[in-house]
PDB file of N, CA, C, O and CB in Angstrom:
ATOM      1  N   UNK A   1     105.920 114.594  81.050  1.00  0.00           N
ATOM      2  CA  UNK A   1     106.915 114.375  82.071  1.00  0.00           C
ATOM      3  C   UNK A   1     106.825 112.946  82.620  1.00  0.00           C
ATOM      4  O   UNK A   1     107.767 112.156  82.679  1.00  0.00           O
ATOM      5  CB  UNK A   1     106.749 115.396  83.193  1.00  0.00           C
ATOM      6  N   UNK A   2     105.215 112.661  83.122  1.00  0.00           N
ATOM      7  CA  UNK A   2     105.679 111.066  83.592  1.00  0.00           C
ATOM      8  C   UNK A   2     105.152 109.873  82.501  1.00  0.00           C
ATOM      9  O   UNK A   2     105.215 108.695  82.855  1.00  0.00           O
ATOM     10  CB  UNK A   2     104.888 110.655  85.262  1.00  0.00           C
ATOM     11  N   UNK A   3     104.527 110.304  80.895  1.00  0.00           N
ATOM     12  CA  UNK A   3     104.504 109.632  80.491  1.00  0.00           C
ATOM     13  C   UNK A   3     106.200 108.414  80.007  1.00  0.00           C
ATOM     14  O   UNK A   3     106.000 107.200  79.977  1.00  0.00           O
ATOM     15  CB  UNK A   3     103.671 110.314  79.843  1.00  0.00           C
ATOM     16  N   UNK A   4     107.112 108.753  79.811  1.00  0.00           N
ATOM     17  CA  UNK A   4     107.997 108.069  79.785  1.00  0.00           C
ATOM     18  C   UNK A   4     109.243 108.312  80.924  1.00  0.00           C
ATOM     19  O   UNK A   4     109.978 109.278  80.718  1.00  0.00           O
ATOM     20  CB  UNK A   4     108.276 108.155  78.533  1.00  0.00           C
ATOM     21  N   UNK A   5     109.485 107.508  82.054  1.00  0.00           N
ATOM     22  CA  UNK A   5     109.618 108.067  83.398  1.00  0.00           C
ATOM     23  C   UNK A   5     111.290 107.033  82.420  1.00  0.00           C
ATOM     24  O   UNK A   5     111.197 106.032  81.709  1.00  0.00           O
ATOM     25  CB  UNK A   5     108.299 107.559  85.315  1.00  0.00           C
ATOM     26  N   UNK A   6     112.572 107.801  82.798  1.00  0.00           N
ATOM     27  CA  UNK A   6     113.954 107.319  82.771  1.00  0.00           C
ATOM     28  C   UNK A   6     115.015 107.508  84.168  1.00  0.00           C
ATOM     29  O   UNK A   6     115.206 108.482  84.896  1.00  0.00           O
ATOM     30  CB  UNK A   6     114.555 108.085  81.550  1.00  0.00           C
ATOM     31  N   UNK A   7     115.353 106.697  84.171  1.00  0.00           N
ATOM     32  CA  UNK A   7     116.631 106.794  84.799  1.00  0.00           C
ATOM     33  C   UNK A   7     117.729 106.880  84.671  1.00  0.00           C
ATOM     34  O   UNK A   7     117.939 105.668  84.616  1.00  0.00           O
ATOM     35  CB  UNK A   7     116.802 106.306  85.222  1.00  0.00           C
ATOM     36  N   UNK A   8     118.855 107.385  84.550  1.00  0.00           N
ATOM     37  CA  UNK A   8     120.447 107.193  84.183  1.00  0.00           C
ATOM     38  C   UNK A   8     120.805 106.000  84.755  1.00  0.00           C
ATOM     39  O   UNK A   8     120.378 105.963  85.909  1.00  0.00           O
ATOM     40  CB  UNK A   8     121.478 108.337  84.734  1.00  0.00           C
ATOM     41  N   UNK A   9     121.404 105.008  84.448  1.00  0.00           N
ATOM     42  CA  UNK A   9     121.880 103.994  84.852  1.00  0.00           C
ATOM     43  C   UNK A   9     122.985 104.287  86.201  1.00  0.00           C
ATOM     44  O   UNK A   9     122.941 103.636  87.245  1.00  0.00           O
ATOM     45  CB  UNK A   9     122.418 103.373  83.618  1.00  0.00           C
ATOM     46  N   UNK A  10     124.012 105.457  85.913  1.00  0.00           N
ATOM     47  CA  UNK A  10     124.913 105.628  87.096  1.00  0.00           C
ATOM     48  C   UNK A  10     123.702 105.626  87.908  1.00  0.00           C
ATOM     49  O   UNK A  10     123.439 104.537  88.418  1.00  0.00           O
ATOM     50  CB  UNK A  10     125.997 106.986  87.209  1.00  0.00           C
ATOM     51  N   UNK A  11     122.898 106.595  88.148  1.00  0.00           N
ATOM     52  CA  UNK A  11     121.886 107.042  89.169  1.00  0.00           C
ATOM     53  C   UNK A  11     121.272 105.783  89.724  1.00  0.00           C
ATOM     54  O   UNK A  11     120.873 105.892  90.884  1.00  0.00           O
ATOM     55  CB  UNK A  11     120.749 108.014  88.546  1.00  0.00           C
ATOM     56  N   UNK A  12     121.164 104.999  89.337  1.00  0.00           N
ATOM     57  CA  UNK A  12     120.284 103.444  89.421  1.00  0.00           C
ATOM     58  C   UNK A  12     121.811 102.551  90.271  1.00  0.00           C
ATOM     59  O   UNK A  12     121.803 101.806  91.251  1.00  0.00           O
ATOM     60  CB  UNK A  12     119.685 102.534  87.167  1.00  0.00           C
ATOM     61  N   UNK A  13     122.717 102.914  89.605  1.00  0.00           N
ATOM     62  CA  UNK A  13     123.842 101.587  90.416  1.00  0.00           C
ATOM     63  C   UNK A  13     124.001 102.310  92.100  1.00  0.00           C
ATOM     64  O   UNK A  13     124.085 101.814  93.223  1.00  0.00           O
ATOM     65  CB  UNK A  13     126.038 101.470  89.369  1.00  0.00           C
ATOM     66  N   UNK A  14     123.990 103.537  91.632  1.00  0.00           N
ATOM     67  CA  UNK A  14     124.554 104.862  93.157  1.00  0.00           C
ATOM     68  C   UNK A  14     123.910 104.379  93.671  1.00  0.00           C
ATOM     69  O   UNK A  14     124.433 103.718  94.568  1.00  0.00           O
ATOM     70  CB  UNK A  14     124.395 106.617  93.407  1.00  0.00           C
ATOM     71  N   UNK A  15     122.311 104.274  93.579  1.00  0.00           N
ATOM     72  CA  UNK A  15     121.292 104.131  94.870  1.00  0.00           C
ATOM     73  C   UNK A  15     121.023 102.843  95.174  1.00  0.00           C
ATOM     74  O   UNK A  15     120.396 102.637  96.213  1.00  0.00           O
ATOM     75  CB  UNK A  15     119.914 104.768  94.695  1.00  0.00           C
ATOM     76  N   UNK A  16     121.446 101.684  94.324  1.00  0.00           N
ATOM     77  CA  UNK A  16     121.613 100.709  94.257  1.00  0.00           C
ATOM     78  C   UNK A  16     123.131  99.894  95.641  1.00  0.00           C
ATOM     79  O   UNK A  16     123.074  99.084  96.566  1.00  0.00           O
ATOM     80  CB  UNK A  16     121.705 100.790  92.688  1.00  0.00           C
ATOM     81  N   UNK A  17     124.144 100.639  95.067  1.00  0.00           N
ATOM     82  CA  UNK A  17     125.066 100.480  95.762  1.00  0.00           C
ATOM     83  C   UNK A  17     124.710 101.276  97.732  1.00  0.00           C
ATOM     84  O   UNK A  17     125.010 100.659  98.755  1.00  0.00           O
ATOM     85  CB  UNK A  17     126.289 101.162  94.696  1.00  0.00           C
ATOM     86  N   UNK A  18     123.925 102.939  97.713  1.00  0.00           N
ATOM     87  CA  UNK A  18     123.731 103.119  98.621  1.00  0.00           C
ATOM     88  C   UNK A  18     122.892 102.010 100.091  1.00  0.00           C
ATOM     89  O   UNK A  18     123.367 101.612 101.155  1.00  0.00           O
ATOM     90  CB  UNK A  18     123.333 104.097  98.128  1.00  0.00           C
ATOM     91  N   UNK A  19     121.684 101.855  99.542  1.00  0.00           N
ATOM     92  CA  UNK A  19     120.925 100.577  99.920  1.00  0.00           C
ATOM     93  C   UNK A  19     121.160  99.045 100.475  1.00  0.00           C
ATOM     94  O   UNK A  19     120.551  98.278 101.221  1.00  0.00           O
ATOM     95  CB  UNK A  19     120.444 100.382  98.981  1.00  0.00           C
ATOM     96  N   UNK A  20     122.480  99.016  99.639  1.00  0.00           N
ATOM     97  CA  UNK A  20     122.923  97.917 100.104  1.00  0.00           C
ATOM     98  C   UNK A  20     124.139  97.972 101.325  1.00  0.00           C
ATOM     99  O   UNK A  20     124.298  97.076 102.154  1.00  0.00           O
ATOM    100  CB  UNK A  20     123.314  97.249  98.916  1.00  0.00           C
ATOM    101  N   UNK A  21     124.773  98.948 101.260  1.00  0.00           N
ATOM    102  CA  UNK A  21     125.512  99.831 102.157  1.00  0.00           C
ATOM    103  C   UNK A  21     124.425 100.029 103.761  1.00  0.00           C
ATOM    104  O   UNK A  21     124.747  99.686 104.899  1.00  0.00           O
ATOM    105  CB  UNK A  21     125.798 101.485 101.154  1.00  0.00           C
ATOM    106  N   UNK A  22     123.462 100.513 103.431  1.00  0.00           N
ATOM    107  CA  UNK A  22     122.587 101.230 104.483  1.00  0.00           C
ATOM    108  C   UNK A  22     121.966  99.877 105.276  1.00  0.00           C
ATOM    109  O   UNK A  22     121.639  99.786 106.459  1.00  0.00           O
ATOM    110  CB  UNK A  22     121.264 102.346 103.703  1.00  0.00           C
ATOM    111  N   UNK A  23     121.910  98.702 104.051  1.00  0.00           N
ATOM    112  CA  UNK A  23     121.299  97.323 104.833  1.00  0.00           C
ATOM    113  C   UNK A  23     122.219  96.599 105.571  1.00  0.00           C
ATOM    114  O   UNK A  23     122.118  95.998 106.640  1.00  0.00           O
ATOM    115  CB  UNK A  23     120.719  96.249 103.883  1.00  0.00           C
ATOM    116  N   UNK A  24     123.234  96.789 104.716  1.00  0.00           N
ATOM    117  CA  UNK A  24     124.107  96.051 105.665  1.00  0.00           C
ATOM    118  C   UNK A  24     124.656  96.457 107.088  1.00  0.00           C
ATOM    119  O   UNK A  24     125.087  95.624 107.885  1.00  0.00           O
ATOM    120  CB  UNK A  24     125.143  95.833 104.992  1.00  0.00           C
ATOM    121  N   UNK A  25     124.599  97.830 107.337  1.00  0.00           N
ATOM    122  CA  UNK A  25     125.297  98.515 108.378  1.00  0.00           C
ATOM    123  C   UNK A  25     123.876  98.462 109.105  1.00  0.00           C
ATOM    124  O   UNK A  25     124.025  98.830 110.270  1.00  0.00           O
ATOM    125  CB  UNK A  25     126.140 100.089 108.031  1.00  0.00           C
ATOM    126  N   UNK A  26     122.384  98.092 108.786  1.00  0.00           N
ATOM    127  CA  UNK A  26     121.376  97.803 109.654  1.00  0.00           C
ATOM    128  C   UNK A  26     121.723  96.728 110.437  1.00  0.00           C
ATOM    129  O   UNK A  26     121.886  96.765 111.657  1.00  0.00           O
ATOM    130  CB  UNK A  26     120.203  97.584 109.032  1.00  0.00           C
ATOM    131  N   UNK A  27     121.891  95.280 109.355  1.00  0.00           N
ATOM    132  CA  UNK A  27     121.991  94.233 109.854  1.00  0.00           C
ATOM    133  C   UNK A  27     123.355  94.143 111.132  1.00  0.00           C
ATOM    134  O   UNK A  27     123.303  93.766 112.303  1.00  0.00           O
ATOM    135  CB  UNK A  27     122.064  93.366 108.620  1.00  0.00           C
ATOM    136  N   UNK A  28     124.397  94.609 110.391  1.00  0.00           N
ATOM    137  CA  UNK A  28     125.912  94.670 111.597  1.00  0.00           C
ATOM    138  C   UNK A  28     125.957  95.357 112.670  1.00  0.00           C
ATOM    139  O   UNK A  28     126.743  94.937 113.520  1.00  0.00           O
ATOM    140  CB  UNK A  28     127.192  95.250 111.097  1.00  0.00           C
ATOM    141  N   UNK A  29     125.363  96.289 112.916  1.00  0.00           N
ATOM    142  CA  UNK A  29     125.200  96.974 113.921  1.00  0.00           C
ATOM    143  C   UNK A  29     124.923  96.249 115.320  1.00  0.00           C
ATOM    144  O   UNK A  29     125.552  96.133 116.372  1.00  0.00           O
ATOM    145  CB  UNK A  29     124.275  97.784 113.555  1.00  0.00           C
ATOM    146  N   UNK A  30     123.295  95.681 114.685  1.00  0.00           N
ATOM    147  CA  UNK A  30     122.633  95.264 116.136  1.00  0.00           C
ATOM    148  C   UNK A  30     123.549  94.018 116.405  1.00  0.00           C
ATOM    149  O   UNK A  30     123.778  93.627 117.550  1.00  0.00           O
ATOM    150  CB  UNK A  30     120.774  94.823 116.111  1.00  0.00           C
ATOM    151  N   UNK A  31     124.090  93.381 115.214  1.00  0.00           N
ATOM    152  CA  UNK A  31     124.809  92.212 115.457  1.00  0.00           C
ATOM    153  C   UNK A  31     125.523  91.881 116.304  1.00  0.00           C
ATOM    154  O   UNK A  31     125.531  90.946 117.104  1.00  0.00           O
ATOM    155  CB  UNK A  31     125.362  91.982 114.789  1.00  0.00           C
ATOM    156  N   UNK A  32     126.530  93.212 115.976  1.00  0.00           N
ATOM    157  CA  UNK A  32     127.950  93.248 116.977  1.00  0.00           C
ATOM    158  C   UNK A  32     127.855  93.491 118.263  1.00  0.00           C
ATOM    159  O   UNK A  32     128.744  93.444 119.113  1.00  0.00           O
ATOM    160  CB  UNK A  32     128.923  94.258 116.646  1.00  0.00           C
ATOM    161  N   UNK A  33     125.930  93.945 118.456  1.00  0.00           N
ATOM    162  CA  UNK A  33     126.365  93.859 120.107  1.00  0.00           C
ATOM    163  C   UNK A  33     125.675  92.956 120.835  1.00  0.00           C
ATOM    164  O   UNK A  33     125.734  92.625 122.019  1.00  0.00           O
ATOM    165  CB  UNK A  33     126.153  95.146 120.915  1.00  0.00           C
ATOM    166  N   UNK A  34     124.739  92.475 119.550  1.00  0.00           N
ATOM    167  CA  UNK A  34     124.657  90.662 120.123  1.00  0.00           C
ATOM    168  C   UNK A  34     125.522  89.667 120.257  1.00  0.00           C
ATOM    169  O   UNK A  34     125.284  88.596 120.816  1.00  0.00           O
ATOM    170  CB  UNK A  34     123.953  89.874 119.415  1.00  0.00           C
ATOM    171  N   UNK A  35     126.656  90.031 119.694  1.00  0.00           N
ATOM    172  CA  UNK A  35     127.160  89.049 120.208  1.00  0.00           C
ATOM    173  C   UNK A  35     128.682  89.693 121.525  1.00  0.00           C
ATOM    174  O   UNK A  35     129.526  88.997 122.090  1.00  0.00           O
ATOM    175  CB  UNK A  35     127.569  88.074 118.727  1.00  0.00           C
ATOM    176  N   UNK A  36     128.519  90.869 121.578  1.00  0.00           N
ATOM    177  CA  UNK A  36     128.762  91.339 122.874  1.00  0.00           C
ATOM    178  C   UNK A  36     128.526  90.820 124.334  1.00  0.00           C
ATOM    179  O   UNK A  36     129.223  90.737 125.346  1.00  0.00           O
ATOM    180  CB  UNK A  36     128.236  92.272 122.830  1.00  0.00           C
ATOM    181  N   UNK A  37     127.141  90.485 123.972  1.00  0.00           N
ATOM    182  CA  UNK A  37     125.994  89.807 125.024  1.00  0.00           C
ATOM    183  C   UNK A  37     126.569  88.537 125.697  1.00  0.00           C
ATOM    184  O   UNK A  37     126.541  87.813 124.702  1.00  0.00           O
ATOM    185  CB  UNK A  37     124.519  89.307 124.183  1.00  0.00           C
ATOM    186  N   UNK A  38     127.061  87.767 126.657  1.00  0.00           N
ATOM    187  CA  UNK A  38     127.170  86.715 127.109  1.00  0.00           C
ATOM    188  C   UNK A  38     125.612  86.098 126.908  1.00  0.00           C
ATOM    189  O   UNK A  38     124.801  87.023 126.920  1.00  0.00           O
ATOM    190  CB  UNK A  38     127.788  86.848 128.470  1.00  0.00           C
ATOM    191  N   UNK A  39     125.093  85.008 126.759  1.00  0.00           N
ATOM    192  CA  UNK A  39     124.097  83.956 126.269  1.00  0.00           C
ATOM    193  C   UNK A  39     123.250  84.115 127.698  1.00  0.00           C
ATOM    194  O   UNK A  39     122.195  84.748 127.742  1.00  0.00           O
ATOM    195  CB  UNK A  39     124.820  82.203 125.830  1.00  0.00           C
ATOM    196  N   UNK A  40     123.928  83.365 129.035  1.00  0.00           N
ATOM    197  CA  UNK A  40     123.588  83.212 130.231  1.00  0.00           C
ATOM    198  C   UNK A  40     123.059  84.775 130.668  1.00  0.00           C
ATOM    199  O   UNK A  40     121.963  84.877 131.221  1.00  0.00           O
ATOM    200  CB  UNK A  40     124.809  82.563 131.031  1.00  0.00           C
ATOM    201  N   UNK A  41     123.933  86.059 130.381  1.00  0.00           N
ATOM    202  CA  UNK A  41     123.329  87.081 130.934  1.00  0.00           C
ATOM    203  C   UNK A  41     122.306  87.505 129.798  1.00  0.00           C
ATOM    204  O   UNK A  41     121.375  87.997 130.435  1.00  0.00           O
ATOM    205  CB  UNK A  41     124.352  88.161 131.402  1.00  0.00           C
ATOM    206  N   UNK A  42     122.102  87.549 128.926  1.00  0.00           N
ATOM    207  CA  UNK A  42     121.225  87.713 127.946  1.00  0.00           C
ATOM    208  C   UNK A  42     119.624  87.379 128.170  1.00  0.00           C
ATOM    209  O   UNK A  42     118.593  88.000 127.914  1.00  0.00           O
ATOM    210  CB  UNK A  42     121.762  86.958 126.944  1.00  0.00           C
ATOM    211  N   UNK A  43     119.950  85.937 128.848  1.00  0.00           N
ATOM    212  CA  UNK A  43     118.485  84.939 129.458  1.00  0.00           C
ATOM    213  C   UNK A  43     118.466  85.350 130.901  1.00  0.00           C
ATOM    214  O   UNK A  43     117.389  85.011 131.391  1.00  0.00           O
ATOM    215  CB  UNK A  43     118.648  82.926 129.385  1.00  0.00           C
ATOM    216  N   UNK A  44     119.050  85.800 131.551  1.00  0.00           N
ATOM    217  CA  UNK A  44     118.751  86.387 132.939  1.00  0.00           C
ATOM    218  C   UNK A  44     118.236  88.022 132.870  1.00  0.00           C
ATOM    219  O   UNK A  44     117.775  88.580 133.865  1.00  0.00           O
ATOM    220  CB  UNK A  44     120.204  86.265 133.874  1.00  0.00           C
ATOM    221  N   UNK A  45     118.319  88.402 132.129  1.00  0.00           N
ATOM    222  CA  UNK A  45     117.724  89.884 132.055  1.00  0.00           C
ATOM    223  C   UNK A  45     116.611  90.075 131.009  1.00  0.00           C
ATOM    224  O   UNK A  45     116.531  89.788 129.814  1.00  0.00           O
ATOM    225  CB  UNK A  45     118.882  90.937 131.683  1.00  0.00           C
ATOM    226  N   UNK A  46     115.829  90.630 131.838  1.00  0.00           N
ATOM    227  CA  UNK A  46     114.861  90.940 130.740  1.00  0.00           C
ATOM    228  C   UNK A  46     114.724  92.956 130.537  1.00  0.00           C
ATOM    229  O   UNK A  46     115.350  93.752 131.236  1.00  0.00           O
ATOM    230  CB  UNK A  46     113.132  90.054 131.338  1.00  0.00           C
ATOM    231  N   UNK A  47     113.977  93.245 129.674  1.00  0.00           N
ATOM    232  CA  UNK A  47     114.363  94.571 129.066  1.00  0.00           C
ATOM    233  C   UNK A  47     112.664  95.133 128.613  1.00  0.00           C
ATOM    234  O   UNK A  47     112.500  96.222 128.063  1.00  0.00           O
ATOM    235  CB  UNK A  47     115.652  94.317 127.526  1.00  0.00           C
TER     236      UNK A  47
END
């Protein structure tokens, strides 16, 4: 069984394509509400 370990190629692009989906909606997320943030109130509050 794990001497020759395969993958299907669809199976490899899917999780491939998922991942990059899942990173990007990491990265945009916090983004969009940084820049929500005014700069000045951002440096006046701390958290």
């Amino acid at each position: 069984m794990f001497e020759r370990p395969e993958v299907d190629f669809s199976t490899a692009v899917t999780a491939l394509v998922i991942l990059i989906v899942a990173g990007a909606l990491a990265g945009i997320i916090p983004a969009k509400r940084a820049v929500s943030i005014k700069p000045v109130d951002a440096l006046r509050v701390e958290n």
